[in-house]
C-alpha positions as CSV (number, residue, x, y, z in Angstrom):
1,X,249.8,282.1,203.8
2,X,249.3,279.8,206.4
3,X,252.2,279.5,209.3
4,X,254.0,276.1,208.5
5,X,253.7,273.4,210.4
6,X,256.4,271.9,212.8
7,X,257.3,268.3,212.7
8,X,255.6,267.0,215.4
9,X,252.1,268.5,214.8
10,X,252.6,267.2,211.5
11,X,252.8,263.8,212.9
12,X,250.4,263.9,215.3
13,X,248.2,264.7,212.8
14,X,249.1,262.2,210.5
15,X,248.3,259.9,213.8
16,X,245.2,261.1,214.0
17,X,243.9,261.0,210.4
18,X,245.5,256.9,210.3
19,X,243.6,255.8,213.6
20,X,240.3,254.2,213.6
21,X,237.9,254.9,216.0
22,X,237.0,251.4,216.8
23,X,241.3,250.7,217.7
24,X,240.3,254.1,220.4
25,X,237.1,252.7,221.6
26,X,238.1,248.8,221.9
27,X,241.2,250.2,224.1
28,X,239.0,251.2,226.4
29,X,236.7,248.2,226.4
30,X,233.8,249.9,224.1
31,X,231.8,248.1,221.8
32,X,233.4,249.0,217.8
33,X,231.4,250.6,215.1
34,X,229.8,247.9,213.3
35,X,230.3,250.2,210.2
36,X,233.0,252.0,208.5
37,X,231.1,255.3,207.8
38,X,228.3,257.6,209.0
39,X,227.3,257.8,212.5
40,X,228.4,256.2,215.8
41,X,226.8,257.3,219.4
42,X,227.9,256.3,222.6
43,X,227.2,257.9,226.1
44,X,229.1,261.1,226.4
45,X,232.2,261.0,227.8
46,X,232.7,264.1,229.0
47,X,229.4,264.8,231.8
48,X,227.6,262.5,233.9
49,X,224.5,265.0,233.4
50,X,224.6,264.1,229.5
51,X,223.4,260.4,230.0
52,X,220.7,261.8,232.2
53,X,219.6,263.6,228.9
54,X,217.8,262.3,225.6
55,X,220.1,264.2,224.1
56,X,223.1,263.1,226.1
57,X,224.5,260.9,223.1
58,X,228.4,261.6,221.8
59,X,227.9,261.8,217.8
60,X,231.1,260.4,216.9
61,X,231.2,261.1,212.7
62,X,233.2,258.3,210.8
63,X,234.0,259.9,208.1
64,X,235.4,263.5,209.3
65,X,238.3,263.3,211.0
66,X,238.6,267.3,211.9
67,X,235.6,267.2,213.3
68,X,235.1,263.6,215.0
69,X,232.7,263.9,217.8
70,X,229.8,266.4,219.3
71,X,227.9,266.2,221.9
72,X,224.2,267.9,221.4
73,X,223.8,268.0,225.2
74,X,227.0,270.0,226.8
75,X,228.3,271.2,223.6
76,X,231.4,269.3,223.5
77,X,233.4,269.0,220.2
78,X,236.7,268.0,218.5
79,X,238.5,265.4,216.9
80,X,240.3,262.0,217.6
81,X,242.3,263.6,220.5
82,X,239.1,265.4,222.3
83,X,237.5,261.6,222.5
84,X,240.6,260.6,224.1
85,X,241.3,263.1,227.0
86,X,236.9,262.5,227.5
87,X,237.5,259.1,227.4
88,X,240.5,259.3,230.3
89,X,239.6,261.9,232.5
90,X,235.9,262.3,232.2
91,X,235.5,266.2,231.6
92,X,236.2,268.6,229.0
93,X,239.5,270.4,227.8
94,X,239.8,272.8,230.4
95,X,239.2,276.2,228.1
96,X,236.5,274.4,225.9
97,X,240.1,272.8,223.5
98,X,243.3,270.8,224.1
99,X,246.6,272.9,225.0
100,X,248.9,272.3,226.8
101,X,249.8,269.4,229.0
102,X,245.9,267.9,228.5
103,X,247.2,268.0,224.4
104,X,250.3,266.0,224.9
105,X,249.0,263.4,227.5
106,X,246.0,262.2,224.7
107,X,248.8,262.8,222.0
108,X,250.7,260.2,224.6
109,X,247.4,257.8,224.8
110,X,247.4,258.0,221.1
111,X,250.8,257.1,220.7
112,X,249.9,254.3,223.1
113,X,247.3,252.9,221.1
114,X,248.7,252.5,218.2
115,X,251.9,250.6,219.9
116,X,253.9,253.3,219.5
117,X,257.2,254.2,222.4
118,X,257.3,257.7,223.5
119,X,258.6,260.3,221.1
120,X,258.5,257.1,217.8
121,X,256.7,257.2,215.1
122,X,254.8,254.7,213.2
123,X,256.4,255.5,209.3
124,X,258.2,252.7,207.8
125,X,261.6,252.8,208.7
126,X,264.3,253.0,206.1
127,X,266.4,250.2,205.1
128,X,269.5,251.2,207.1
129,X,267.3,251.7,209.9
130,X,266.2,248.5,209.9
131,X,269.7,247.0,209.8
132,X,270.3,248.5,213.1
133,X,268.9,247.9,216.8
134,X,265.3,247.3,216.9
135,X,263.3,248.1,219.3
136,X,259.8,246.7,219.9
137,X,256.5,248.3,220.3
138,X,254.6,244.9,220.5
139,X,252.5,246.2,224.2
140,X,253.4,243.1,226.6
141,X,250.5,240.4,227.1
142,X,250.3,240.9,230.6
143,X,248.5,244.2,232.6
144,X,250.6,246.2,234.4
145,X,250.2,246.5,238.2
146,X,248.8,250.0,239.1
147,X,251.6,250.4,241.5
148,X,254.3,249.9,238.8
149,X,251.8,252.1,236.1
150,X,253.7,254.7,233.6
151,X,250.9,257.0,234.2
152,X,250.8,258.4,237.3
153,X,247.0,259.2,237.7
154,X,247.3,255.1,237.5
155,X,249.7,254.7,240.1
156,X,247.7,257.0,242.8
157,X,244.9,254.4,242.2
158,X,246.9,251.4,243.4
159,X,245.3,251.6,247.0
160,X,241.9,252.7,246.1
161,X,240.6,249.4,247.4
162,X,241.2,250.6,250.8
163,X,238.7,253.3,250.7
164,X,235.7,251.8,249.2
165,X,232.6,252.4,251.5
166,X,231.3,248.8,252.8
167,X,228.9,249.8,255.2
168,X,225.3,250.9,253.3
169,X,224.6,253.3,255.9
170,X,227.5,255.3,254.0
171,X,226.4,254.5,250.7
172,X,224.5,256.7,248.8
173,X,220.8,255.2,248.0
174,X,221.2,253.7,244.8
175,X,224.4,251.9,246.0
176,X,222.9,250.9,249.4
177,X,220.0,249.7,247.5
178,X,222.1,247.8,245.2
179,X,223.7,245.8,248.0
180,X,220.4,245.1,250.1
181,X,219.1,243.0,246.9
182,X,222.1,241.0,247.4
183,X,222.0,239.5,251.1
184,X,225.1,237.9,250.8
185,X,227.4,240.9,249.7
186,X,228.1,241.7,253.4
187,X,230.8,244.3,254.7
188,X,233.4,241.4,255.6
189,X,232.8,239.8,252.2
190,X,233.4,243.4,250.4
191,X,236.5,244.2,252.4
192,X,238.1,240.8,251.3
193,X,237.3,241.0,247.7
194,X,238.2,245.0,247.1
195,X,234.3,245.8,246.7
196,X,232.4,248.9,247.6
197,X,230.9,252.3,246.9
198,X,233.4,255.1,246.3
199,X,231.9,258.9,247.3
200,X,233.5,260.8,244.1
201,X,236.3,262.8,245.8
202,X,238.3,263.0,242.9
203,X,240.9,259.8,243.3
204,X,238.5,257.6,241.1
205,X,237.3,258.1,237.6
206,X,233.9,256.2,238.9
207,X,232.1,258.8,241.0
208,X,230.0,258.4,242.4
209,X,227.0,256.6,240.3
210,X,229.5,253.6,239.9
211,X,230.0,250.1,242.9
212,X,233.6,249.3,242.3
213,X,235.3,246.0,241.8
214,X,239.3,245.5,242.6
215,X,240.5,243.4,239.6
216,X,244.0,241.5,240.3
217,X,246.2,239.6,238.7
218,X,247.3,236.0,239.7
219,X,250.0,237.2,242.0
220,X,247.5,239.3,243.5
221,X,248.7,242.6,242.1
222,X,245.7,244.9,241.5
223,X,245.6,246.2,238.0
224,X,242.2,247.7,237.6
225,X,239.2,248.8,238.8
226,X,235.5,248.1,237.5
227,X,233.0,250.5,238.3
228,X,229.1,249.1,237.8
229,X,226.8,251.9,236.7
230,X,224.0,251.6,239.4
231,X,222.1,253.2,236.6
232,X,222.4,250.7,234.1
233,X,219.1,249.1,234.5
234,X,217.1,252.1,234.2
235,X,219.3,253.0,230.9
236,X,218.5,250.0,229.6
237,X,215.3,249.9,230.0
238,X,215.0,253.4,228.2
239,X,216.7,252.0,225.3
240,X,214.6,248.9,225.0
241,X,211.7,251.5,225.6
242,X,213.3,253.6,222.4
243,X,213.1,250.1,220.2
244,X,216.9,249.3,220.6
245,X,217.7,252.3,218.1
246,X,220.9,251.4,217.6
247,X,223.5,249.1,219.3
248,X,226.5,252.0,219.7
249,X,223.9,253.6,222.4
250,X,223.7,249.9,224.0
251,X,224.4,251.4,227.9
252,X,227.3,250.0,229.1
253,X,227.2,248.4,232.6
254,X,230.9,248.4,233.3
255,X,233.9,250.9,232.7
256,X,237.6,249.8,233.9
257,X,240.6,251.8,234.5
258,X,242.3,253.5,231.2
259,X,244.3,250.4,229.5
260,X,243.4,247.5,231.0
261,X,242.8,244.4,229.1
262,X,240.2,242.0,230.7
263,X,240.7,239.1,228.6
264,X,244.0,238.3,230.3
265,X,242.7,238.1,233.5
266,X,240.2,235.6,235.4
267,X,238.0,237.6,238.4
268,X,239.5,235.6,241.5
269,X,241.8,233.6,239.7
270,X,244.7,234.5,242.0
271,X,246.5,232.6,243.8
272,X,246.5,233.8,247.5
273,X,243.2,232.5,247.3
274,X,244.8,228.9,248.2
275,X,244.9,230.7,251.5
276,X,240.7,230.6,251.9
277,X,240.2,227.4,253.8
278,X,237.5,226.2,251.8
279,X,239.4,226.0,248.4
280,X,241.6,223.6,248.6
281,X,238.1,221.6,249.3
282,X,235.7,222.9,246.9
283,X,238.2,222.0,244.4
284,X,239.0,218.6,244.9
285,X,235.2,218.0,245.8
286,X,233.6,219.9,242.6
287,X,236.1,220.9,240.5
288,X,237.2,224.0,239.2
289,X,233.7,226.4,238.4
290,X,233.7,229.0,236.0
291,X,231.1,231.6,235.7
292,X,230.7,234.8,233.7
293,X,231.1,237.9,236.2
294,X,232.5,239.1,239.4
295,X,229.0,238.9,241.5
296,X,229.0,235.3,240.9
297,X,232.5,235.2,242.0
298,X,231.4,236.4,245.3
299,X,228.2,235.0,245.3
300,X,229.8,231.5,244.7
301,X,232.7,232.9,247.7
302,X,229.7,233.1,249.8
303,X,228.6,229.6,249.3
304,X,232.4,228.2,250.0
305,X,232.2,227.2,246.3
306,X,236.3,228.1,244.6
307,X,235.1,230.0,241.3
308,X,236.3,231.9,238.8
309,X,235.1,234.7,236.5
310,X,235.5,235.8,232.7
311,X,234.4,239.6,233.3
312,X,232.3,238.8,230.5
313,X,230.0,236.1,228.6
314,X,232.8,235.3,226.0
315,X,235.9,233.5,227.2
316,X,239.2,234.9,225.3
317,X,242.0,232.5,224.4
318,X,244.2,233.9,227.0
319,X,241.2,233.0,229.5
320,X,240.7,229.4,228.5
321,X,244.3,228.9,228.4
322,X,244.2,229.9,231.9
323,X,241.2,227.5,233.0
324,X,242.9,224.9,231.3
325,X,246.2,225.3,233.2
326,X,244.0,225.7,236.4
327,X,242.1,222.4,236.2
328,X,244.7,220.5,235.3
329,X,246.9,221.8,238.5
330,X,244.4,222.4,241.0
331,X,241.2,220.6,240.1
332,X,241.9,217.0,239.0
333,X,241.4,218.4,235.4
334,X,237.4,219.2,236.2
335,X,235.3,222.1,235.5
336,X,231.8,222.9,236.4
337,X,230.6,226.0,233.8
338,X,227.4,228.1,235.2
339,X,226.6,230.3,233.0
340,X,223.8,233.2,233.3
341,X,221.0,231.2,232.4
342,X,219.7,233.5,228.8
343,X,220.2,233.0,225.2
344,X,223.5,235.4,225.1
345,X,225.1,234.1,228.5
346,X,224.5,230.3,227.0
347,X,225.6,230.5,223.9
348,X,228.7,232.1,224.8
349,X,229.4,229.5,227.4
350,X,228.6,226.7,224.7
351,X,231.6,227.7,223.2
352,X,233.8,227.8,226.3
353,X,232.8,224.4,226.9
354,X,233.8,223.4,222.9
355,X,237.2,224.7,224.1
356,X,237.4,222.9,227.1
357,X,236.5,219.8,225.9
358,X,239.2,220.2,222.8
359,X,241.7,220.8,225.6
360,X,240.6,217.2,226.8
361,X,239.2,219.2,230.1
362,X,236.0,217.1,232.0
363,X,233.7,219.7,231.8
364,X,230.0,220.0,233.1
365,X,227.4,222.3,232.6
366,X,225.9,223.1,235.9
367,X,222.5,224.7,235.4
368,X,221.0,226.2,231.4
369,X,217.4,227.6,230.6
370,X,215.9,224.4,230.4
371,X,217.7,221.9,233.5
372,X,215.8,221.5,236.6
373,X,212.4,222.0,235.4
374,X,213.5,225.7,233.8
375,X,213.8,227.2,237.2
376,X,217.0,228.8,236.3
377,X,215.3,230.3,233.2
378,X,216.2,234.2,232.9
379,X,218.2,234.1,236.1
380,X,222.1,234.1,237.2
381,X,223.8,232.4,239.6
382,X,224.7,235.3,241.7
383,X,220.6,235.0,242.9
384,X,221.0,231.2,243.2
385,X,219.3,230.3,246.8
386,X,221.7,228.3,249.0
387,X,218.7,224.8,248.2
388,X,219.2,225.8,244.7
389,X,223.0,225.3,244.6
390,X,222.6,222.1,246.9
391,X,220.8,221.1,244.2
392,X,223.5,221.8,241.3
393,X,225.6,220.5,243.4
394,X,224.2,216.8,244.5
395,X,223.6,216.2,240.9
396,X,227.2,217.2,239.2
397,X,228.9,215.3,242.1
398,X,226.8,212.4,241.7
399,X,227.7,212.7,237.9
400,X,231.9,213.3,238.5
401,X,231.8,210.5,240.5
402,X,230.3,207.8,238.0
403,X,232.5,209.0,235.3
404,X,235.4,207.5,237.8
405,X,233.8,204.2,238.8
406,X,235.7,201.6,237.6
């Protein structure tokens, strides 16, 4: 007869067993299944070397919860919990399983994602229970500052900005090249924004394949890291090249720091920015600008254009509320939208504009597929020439002006 189990593991694996896979993945910014059984691959989690391999895809099985997730290429296996300690430290259970300390910290992350307070479980509480104190397990809508994290592997990342490599002589190729296609990205701009390449010395969950992004809050806290996978384009073009076999092995061109929830934030949409001398300018003169990711940020930095960045092509509630507030305060309620000029960036930004203009918001769109001749056609405005934004820029002025002649 089998030894009994103790309380706890009993609930932890209740836990398991109850939680989805898509609450796991979309709490770390991963695409959901779009089904509720079979198959689901992503990149594996645990070994750079695996997306280097055909074989390098995490099988993640939706309807076995014992044994959730294999890897064909390193061999990893296990259930709900294995994905999570992969999908926070990057590397297998030391000794092949979870023990130990690496069992109750994804047990912890577990107990996170389902909303749950340390040591609390998630049964119904009985009726006398619920005459008493309550306390809640909603998680706060705000991010947490990395200096003030619970998790101290988050904390020691608070002042990672201060070591990321600026000068491309330092960089390893594929990052050097990476900022050589973009002129403007110069050491002095990347030092200001929190941008460079980090050599994996094991402080950052990037490594060294990733060009990382300091993500703040509006105070100007910083609450999370972006790393871009310099490899992304060369993944993608092998899964075009495999007919787009499914879209759970889409490559992802971003990861962000364990916990961090991007649709609260706007990239550059803090507030010692007032500071930059050309702000104060740009937005009285153009209006607040709003474009999809954090190169166009700096891109549009570069230009002395004030802009702001969703982090992605789809603007959240929390976001729009934001650009709202923003306009109205600091822009004389205008907003100039550029977004990457494709069928997925516009019709995203279509809807952002919809929003806008519910939130009675003067809104413009600043360049599409088909303005100017359809020079902006496949393109973003992170590669807009300096003529090319005089352009944009001549013609919405000329337009925000005759909406206030008299």
């Amino acid at each position: 007869m089998p030894p009994r189990k103790s309380a706890y593991i009993r609930d932890v694996d209740r836990l398991v067993e109850e939680t989805s896979v898509a609450s796991v993945l979309s709490h770390y910014g991963l695409q959901p299944p779009e089904k509720s059984s079979g198959e689901h691959r992503i990149p594996c989690v645990f070994s750079e070397s695996c997306q280097k391999s055909q074989y390098g895809q995490l099988t993640i099985k939706l309807d076995d919860v014992a044994h959730r997730i294999y890897c064909h290429s390193c061999g990893v296996r296990g259930n709900l919990l294995t994905l999570i300690h992969g999908l926070e430290k990057h590397e297998p259970p030391a000794g092949g399983k979870l023990r130990g300390d690496e069992f109750k910290a994804a047990v912890s992350t577990l107990r996170e994602i389902r909303g749950l307070l340390n040591g609390e479980s998630d049964e119904k509480p009985s009726t006398s229970a619920k005459l008493g104190k309550q306390t809640s397990s909603v998680e706060p809508a705000f991010n947490v500052p990395l200096v003030r994290h619970d998790k101290g592997a988050a904390r020691e990342l608070a002042d990672l900005c201060d070591e990321l490599v600026t000068d491309v002589a330092e960089m390893s190729p594929e990052a050097a090249a990476y900022v050589r296609q973009r002129p403007w990205m110069t050491p002095e701009l990347m030092r200001k924004w929190g941008v460079g390449w980090i050599p994996g010395n094991g402080r950052s969950l990037f490594r060294r394949n990733y060009f990382v992004y300091t993500h703040r809050n509006e105070r100007g806290e910083v609450v999370s890291y972006s790393g871009r996978d310099l490899f992304f384009e060369e993944k993608w073009q092998q899964w075009l090249r495999r007919g787009k076999p499914d879209d759970a092995r889409k490559p992802f061109k971003h990861r962000y720091v364990s916990g961090y929830r991007r649709g609260l934030e706007l990239y550059g949409g803090h507030a010692t920015r007032l500071g930059d001398s050309y702000v104060k300018e740009s937005l009285a003169n153009r209006g607040l600008v709003v474009v999809e990711g954090m190169n166009e940020v700096l891109r549009m930095h570069d230009l002395e254009v004030a802009a702001i960045g969703l982090g992605s092509n789809r603007a959240t509630e929390e976001q729009i509320a934001k650009i709202v507030r923003y306009a109205r305060s600091l822009a004389d309620n205008r907003v100039l939208l550029l977004p990457d000029c494709d069928e997925e960036g516009e019709d995203s930004f279509r809807d952002l504009l919809w929003k806008l203009a519910e939130n009675q918001v003067e809104v413009r769109l600043g360049c599409s597929r088909t303005m100017y001749g359809g020079k902006f056609d496949g393109r973003q405005p992170e590669n807009f020439s300096s003529d090319e934004w005089t352009a944009i820029e001549q013609r919405q002025a000329i337009r925000f002006t005759a909406n206030r002649t008299p």
